[in-house]
VMD Tcl script that draws the C-alpha trace (Angstrom):
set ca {
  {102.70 43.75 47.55}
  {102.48 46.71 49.71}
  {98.39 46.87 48.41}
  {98.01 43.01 49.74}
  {99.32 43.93 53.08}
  {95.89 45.93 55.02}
  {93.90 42.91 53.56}
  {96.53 40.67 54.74}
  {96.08 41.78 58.37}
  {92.60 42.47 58.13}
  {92.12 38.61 56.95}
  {95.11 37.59 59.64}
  {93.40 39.83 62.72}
  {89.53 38.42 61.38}
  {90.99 34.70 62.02}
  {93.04 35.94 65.11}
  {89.58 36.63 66.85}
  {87.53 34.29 65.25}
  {89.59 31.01 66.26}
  {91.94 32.05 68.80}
  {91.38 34.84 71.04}
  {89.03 33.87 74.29}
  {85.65 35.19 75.47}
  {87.47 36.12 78.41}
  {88.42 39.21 79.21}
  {85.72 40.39 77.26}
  {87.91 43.69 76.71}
  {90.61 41.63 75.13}
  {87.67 40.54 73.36}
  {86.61 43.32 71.76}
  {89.65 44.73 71.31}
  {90.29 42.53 68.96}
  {86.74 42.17 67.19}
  {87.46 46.19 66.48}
  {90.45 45.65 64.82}
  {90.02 44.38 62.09}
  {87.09 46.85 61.71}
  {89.80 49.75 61.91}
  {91.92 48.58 59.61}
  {89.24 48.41 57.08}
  {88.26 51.49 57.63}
  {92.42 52.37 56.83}
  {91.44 50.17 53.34}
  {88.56 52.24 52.95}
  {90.10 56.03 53.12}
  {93.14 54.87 51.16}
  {90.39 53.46 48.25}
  {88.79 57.09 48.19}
  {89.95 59.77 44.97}
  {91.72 62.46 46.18}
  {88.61 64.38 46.27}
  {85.82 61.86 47.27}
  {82.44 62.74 46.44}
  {79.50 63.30 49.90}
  {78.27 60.14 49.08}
  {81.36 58.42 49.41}
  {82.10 60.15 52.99}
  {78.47 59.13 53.78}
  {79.83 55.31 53.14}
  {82.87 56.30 55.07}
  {80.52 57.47 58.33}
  {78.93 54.29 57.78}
  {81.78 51.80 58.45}
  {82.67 54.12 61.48}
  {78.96 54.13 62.95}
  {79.48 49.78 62.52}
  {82.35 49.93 64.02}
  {81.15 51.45 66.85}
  {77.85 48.92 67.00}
  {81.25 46.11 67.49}
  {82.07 48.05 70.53}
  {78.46 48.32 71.84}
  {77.03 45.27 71.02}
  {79.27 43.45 73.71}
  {77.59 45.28 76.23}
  {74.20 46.22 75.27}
  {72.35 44.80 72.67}
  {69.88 47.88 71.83}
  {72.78 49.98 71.52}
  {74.79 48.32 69.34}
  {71.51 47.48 67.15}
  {71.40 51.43 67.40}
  {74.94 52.06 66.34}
  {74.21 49.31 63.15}
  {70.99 51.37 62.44}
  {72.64 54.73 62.12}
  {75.79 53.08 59.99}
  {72.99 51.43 57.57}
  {71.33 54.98 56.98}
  {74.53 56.72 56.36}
  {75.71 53.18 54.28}
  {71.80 54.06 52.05}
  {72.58 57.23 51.94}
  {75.56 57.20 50.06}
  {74.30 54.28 47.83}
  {71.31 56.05 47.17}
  {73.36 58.78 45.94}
  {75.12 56.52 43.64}
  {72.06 55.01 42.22}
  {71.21 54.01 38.66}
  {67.86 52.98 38.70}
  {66.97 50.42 36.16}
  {63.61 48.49 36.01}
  {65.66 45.05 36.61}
  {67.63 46.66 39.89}
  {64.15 47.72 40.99}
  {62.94 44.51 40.60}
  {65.14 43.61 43.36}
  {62.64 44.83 46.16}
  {60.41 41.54 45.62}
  {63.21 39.02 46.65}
  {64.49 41.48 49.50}
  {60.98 42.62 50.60}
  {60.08 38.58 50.72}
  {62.89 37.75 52.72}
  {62.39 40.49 55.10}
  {58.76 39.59 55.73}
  {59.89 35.89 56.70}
  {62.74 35.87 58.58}
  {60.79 38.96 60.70}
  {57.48 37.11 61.07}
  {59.63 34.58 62.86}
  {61.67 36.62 64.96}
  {58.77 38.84 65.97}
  {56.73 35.53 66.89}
  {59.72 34.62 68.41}
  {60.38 37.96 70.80}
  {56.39 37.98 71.41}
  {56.81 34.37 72.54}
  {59.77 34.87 74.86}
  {57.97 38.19 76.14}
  {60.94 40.20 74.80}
  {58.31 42.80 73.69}
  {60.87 45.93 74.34}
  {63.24 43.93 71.14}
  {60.19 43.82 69.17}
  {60.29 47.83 67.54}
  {63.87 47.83 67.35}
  {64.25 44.40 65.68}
  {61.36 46.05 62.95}
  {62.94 49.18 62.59}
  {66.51 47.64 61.93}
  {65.30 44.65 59.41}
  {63.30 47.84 57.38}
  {66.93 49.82 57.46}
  {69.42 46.79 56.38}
  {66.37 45.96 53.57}
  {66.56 49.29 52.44}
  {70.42 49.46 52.29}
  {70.63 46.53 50.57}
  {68.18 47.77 47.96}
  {70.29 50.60 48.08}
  {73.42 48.72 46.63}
  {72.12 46.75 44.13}
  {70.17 49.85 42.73}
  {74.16 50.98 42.02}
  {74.87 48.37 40.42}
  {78.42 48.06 41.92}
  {79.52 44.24 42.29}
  {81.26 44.74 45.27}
  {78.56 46.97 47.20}
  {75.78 44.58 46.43}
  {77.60 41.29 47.35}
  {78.83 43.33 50.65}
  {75.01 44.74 51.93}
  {74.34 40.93 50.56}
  {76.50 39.62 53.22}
  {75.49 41.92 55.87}
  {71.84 40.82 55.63}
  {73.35 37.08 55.72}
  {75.25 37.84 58.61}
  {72.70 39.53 60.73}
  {69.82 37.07 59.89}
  {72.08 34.55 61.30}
  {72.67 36.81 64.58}
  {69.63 36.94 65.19}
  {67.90 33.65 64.20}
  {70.83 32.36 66.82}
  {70.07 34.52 69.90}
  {65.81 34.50 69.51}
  {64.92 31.91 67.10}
  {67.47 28.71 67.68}
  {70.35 27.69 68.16}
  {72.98 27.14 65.05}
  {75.93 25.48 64.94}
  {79.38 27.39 64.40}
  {77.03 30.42 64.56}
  {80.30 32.84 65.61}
  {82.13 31.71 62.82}
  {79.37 32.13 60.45}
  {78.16 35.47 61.43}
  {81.59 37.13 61.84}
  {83.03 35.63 58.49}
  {79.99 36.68 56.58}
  {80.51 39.84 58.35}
  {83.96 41.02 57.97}
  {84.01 39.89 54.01}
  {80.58 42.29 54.23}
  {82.19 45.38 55.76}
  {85.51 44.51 53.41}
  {83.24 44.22 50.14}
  {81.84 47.48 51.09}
  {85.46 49.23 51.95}
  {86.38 47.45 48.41}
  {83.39 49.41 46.49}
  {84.83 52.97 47.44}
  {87.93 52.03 44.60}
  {84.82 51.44 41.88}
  {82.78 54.26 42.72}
  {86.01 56.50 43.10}
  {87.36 54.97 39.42}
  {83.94 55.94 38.35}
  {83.98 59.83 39.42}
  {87.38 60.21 38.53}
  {86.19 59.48 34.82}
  {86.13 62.32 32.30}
  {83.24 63.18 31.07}
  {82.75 62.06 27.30}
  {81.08 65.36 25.23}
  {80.41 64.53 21.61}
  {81.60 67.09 19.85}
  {79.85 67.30 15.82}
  {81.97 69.10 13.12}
  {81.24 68.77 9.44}
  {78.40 66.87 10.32}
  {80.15 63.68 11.69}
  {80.33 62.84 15.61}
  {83.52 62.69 17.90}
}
mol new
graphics top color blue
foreach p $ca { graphics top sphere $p radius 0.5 }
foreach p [lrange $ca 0 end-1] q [lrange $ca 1 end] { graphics top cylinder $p $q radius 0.2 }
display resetview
């Protein structure tokens, strides 16, 4: 039970400021958008070995540096964007570090690199359309990063990593198709559902990787000419 109760409140806070809490104050507001966000960064460091490995801090940095963009975001757009940015590159990073590069993970940078080149054609038309020309660098560099990351995970192979960057492109694409593209409907709900269960995934994939460099290594040892 007592490992059921962070997700428990992180799932109970999510809904808490998804469905109930009003716009207004907007520090009540955020308050409770960062909540949640804390307390899966608690999940997170109690996932981690008792000696986690740099790229597993890097992850670590990562969720902070998000949590941070929460904060921002409500108040300035570029810096939040900013704040995302710098937890993606510390969220590569680490999954860089992790990689296991196969020819089928590799593959992986078609469907990403195909979807990136889409959804940005259409924002950047978009921001050049609405003569939001400052957005237009920032909105490049970002969709380049959270491609990248995502790449990142799956090149890991870890289940939980890849659905979570998965979810985090999801979630952002729908941010900002909503605010420069059109409108869609229930868009809070979507993005911040997609979101959370993103950040969690992530948070979740620090148990894996940890499992994974807690494991002995196995040394075959050959005596009498048979392996062991």
């Amino acid at each position: 039970m007592k490992k059921l109760l962070i997700p428990f409140l992180i799932g109970l806070m999510a809904f808490l400021y998804i469905f109930i809490i009003p716009d207004e104050p907007l520090s009540v507001k955020v308050t409770f958008k960062l909540i949640p966000m804390v307390l899966i960064i608690i999940y997170a460091f109690r996932n981690l070995p008792p000696s986690p490995t740099p790229a597993m801090r890097l992850v670590m940095i990562g969720l902070f540096f998000c949590m941070l963009g929460d904060g921002f975001i409500a108040v300035s757009f570029v810096a939040g964007l900013g704040a995302f940015l710098v937890g993606h590159l510390f969220y590569l990073s680490g999954f860089l570090k992790l990689s296991q590069n196969t020819k089928g993970r590799v593959a992986a940078i078609i469907p990403i690199g195909l979807y990136s080149l889409i959804i940005g054609s259409r924002l950047i038309a978009s921001l050049t359309e609405k003569e939001e020309h400052a957005l237009v660098w920032p909105v490049i560099a970002y969709m380049m990063v959270i491609s990248i990351m995502a790449l990142s995970a799956i090149l890991t192979g870890n289940r939980l990593a890849i659905a979570g960057s998965l979810l985090f492109v999801i979630s952002d694409s729908i941010l900002s198709w909503n605010m420069f593209v059109t409108d869609i409907v229930y868009s809070d709900v979507l993005i911040m559902t997609t979101y959370y269960a993103a950040q969690f995934l992530i948070a979740s994939s620090l148990a894996t990787f940890g499992k994974l460099a807690g494991a002995p290594a196995v040394i075959p040892v050959i005596k009498s000419g048979k392996t062991f």
